[in-house]
N, C-alpha and C positions, 0 to 999 in steps of 0.2 A: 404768762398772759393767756386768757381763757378767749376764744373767738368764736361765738354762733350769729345765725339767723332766723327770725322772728318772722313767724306767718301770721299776718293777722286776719284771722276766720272773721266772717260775717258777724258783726258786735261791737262792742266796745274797742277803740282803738287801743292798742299795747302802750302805755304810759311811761313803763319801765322793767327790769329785772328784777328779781331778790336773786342772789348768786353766795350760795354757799362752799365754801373748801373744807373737807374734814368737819370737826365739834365745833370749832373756837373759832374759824373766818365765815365771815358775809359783811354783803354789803349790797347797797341797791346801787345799780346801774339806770342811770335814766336815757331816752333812745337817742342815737344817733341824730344830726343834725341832718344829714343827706337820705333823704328817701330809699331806702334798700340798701343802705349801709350794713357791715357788718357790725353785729355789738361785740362789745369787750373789755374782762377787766381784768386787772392785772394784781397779783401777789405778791407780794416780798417779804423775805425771811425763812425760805422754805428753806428746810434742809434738804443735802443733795441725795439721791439715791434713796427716796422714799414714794411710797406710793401714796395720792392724794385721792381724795373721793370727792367731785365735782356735781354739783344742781344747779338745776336752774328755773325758775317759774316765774311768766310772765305776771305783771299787774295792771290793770285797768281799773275805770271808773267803777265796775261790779264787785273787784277784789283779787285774791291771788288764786291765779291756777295751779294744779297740780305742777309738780315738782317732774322737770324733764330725769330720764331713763337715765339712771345715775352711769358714771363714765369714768373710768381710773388714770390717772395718767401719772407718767414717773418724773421727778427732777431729776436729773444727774449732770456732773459735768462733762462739757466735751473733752473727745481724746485730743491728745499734740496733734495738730498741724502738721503734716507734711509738706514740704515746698516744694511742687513739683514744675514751677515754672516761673521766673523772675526774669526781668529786665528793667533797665532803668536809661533815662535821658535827664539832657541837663534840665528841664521845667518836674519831669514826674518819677514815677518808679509805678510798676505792677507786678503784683504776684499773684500767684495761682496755687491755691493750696485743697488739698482732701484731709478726714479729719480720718486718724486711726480708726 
């Protein structure tokens, strides 16, 4: 899942996203429902341990802005679990765990 926020400059109010991943994902995000929310959208089918290349540009009533300062980020999956702390009673159980 991809998370930014939207400054909206003096203008036309931001309507929504265009949000692209790599060649072949996009998709338009439209804004959040709560005023100064964070926007965000989310991927699936990514392969793990690859690097993604991420945009973003606002659209309003005028049209699309440039394309925010592209940004990389990697999938991979998390290490095992270590369990460095467990307890349990008769309603629950907790653990406490760091990840390799």
């Amino acid at each position: 899942t991809l998370w930014w926020m939207v400054q909206d400059p003096a203008g036309a109010e931001v309507e929504s996203c265009q949000v692209s991943l790599g060649d072949r994902m996009s998709r338009t995000v439209h804004r959040p429902h709560d005023e100064g929310a964070w926007w965000s959208a989310a991927f699936d089918r990514l392969r793990p341990s690859q690097t993604w290349v991420a945009q973003v540009a606002a659209l309003n009533a005028v049209g699309c802005g440039p394309y925010a300062e592209v940004s990389a980020c990697t999938s991979s999956r998390p290490g095992r679990p270590v369990i460095w702390q467990q307890s349990r009673s008769p309603t629950g159980a907790t653990v406490e765990w760091s990840l390799e």
